[in-house]
N, C-alpha and C positions, 0 to 999 in steps of 0.2 A: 435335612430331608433330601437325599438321593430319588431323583427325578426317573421313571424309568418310562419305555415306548413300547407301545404296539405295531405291529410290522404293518395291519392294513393301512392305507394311504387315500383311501375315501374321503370325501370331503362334505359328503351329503351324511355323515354319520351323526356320531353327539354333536358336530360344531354346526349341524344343520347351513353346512357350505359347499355348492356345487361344484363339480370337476368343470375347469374350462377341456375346449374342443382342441385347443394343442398342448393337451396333457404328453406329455412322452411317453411312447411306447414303454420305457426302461422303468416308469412309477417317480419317474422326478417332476417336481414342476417346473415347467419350463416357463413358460412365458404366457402371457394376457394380452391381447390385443393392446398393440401400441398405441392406436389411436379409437376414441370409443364405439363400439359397436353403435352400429346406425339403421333403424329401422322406421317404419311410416311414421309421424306423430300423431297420435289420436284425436286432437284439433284442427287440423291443418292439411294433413295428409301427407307434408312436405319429409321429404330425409332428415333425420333429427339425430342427436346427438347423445350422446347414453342415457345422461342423466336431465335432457328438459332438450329442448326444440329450437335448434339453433335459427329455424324461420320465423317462428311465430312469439318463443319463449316461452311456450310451455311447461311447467313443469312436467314430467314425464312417470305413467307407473313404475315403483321401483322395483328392480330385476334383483334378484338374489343374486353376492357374488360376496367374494372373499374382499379383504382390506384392498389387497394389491392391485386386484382385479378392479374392484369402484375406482383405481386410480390411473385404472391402465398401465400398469405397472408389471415386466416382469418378476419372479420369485427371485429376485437379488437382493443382498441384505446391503453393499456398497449402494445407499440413493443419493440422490442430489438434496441434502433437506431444504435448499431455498426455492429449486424449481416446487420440492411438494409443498411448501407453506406457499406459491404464487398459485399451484394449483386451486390450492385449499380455499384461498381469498376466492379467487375469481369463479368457482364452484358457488363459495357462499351468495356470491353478488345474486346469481340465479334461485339458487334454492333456498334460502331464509325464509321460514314463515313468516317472519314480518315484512319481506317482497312478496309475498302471496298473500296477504291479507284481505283483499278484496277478491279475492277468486274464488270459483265455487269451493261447498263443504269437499267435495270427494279432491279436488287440488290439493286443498291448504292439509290434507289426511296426507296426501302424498309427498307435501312438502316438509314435511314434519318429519317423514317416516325418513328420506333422502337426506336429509340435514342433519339429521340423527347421526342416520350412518356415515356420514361425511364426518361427525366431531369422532365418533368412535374410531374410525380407518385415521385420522387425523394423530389423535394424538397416542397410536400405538405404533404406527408407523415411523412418528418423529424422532421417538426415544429407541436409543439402538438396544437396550436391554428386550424392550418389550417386543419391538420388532423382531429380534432375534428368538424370544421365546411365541410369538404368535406363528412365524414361518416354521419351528418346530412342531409346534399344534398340529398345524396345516401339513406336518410330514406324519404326524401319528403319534406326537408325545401328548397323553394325556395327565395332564397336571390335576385337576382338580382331585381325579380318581385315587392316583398316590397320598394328595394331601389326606384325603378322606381316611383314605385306610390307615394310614399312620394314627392319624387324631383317634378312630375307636379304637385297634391295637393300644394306644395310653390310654386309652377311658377303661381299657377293657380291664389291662394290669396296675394301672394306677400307677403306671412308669409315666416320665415325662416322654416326646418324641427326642428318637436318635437318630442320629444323622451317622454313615459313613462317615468314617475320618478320611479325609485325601491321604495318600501315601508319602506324600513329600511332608506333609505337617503330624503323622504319627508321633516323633519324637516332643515335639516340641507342645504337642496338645496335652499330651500325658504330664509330662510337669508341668506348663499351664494351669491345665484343670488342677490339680494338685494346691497350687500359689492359689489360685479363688476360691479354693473350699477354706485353705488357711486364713485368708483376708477379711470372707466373711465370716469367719469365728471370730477373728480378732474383731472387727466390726461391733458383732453383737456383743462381746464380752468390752465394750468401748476402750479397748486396747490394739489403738495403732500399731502398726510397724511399720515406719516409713521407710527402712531400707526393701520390705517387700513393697510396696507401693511404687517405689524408686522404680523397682525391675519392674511393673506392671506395665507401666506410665511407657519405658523402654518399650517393653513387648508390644505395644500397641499401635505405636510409632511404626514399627517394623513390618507389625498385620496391615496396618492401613497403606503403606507400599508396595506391599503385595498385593494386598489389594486395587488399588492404581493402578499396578502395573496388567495387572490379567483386564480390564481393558485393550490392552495389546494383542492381549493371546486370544483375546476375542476378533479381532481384527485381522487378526493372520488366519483363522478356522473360515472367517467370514469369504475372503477371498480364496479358500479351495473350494466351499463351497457356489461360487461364484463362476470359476474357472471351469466348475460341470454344466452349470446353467450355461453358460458362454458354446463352452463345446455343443450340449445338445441343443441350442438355437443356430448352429453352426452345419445342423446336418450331422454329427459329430455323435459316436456312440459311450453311450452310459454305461455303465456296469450297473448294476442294482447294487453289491459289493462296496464298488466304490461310492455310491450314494449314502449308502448306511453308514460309511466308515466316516463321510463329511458330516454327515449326521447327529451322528456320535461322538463329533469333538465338538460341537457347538452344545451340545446336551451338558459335555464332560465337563466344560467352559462354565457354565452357568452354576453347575451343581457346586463345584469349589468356587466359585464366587458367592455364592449364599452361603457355604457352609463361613466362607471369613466373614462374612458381615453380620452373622448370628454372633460368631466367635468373638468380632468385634465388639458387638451387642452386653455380651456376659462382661468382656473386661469393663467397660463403661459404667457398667449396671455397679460393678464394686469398686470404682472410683469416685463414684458422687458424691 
């Protein structure tokens, strides 16, 4: 499945996620308050801290914000994952409903709701895939949308879903697929050929290397897209252009790495 974007960069759309106030002019997201926004506490009155009341400890209504944003985190996809896992703890220590448990019903509603979003922003954040595909969301790719239309597109013709072939594996997809439509015949007809098997076993080896390895090419996409955030917190001007173009190598990044680990998916499926 080839992944495709929408140009608007709203955030208050289907992902029902607010634009922070130093969105860039340029439509990049730049950055989130570094340290959390502070307003009265509704028990206390005292300055408080985003997410619960650093005088009193209360826990605090929760504010609609994006993953990064709940963490005070700019939009850079290089994080520190040990500062966000000490975040993460010490965030819990406050908001767990089972620390709220004798507070009133309307707290332990808001501690619930806080804690929630805290495991959610947690564990999308930590994993660099998914991180990498949620800061995409947050730029306008909409995933579900594509899955969808694929899935009745095959319902509709009674095709399986297709995926673009990346242009570097054309050649080698076409005989590929070729060796697993013969594997599984042989299969069903319970006539091995282990010299094809041989070569399967080989190709797979090879896929899952490649596969490895584009972890890298994820890494290298990550820090241009980085290198803009950097600039436009710098005072530094965006292009729109060159936003898209960063964009669109982390999209390009992701799409050939699903399309190998389907690919991977099928050879496995005819080696069991």
């Amino acid at each position: 499945m080839v992944l495709t974007t929408s140009v608007p960069l709203c955030l208050c759309g289907e992902n029902k996620m607010p634009q922070t106030e130093q969105q860039h002019a340029a439509g990049i997201l730049v950055t989130s308050p570094s340290k959390p926004t502070k307003v009265n506490c509704w028990s206390c009155g005292a300055m408080r801290a985003a997410h619960f009341c650093q005088q009193c400890g209360k826990v605090q209504p929760p504010a609609p914000a994006d993953y990064f944003t709940f963490f005070g985190l700019p939009y850079r996809l290089n994080l520190d994952t040990a500062t966000l896992e000490r975040e993460f703890y010490n965030l819990s220590r406050h908001l767990h409903p089972d620390i709220n448990a004798i507070s009133s019903a309307q707290e332990q509603e808001w501690s619930l709701e806080q804690s929630s979003q805290l495991n959610d922003a947690y564990r999308t954040l930590k994993d660099p895939i998914t991180r990498t595909e949620y800061l995409l969301r947050l730029q306008g790719v909409r995933w579900e949308e594509q899955s969808k239309t694929a899935t009745e597109e095959a319902r509709r013709t009674g095709a399986a879903k297709k995926q673009a072939v990346p242009p570097d594996l054309l050649e080698q997809v076409f005989e590929l697929n070729m060796q697993l439509e013969e594997a599984r015949m042989n299969k069903k007809l319970g006539e091995p050929d282990r010299t094809l098997e041989r070569e399967l076993r080989d190709t797979k080896k090879h896929l899952e290397a490649k596969y490895d390895g584009m972890i890298q090419e994820l890494y290298a996409a990550w820090n241009e897209w980085d290198a803009l955030v950097d600039r436009a917190q710098d005072g530094g001007n965006v292009l729109e252009d060159d936003r898209l173009a960063a964009r669109d190598k982390l999209l390009d990044v992701l799409n050939r790495r699903k399309y190998l680990q389907n690919l991977l998916q099928d050879v496995e499926g005819v080696l069991e």
